[in-house]
C-alpha positions in Angstrom: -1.8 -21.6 2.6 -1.5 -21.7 -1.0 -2.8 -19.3 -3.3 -6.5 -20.6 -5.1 -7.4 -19.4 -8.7 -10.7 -19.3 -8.8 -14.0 -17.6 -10.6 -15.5 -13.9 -8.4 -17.8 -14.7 -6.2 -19.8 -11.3 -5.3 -18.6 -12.1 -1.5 -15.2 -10.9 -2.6 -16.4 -7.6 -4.1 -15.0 -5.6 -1.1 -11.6 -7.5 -0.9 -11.6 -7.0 -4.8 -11.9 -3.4 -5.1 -9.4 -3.0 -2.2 -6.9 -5.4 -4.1 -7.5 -3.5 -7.3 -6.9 0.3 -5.3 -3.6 -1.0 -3.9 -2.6 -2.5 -7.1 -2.9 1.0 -9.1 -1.5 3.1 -6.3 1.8 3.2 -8.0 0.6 3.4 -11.3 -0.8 6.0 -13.6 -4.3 4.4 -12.7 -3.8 5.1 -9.0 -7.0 7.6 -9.3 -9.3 5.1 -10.9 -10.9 3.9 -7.8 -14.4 2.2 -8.1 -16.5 2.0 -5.2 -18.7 -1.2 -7.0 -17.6 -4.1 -8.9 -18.9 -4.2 -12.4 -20.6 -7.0 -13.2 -19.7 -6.8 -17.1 -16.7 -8.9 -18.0 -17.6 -12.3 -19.3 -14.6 -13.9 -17.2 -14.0 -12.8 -13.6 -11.0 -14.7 -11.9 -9.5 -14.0 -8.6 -6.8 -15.3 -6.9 -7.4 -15.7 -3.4 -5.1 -16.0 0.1 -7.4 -17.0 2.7 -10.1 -14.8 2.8 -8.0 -11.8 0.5 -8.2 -11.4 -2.9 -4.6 -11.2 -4.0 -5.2 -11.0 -8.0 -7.7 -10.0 -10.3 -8.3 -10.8 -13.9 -11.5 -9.4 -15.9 -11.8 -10.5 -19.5 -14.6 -9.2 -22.0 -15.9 -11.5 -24.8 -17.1 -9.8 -28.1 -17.9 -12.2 -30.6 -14.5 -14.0 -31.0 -12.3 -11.7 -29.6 -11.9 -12.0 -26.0 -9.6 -8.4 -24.7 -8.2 -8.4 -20.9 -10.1 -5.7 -19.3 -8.4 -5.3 -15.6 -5.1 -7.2 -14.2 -3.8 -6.3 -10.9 -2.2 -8.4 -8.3 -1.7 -7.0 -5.0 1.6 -5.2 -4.1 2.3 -7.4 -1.2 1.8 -10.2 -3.2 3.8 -9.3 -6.6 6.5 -11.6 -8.1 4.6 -14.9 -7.1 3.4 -15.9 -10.9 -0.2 -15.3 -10.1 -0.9 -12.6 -12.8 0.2 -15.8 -15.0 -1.7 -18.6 -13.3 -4.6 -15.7 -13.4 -3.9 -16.0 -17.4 -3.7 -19.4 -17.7 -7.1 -20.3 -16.4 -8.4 -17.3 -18.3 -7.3 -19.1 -21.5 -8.7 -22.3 -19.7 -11.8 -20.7 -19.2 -12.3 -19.4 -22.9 -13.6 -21.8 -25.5 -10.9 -22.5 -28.8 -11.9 -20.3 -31.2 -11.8 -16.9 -29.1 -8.6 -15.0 -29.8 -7.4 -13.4 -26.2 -5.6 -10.2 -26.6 -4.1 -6.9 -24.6 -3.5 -3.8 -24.7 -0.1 -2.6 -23.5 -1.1 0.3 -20.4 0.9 2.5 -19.2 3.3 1.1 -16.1 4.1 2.3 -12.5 6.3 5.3 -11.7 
């Protein structure tokens, strides 16, 4: 079954927060665990396998600057491009003259 890019629905709130916990476990963030989605971010992606969220991208839109909020792909799932195709449609998704930038966190252990 390939993997589907796709925009959050709120049905995949509970396999989104669990793909966003195991995603930070090895990282500095492995403490920021939400219990709710926020519904904030102006572009919410997922990439889903089957019924599992495998990849999240949240993007906030301030006037014409657009900043990656959360990125996280699921460790079982890592080195399959779909951070990338998570980007892509991102930059699909926003219209021409948003800028789409990032800020540099700080990686796993």
């Amino acid at each position: 079954m390939p993997i589907e890019i796709r925009i959050y629905d709120p049905t995949d709130e509970s396999s989104w927060l669990r793909c966003r916990a195991l995603s930070f476990l090895s990282t500095c963030f492995y403490d920021d665990v939400w219990t709710k989605r926020p519904a904030t971010p102006t572009v919410q992606l997922v990439a889903a396998h089957g019924g599992t969220i495998v990849g999240i991208l949240d993007v906030e839109v301030e006037r014409e600057l657009a900043t990656i909020d959360t990125v996280a792909t699921h460790p079982d799932y890592t080195d399959q491009g779909i951070a990338s195709k998570l980007l892509a449609r991102a930059r699909a998704e926003l219209p021409d003259n948003i800028r789409l930038i990032a800020f540099e966190g700080v990686g796993g252990v």
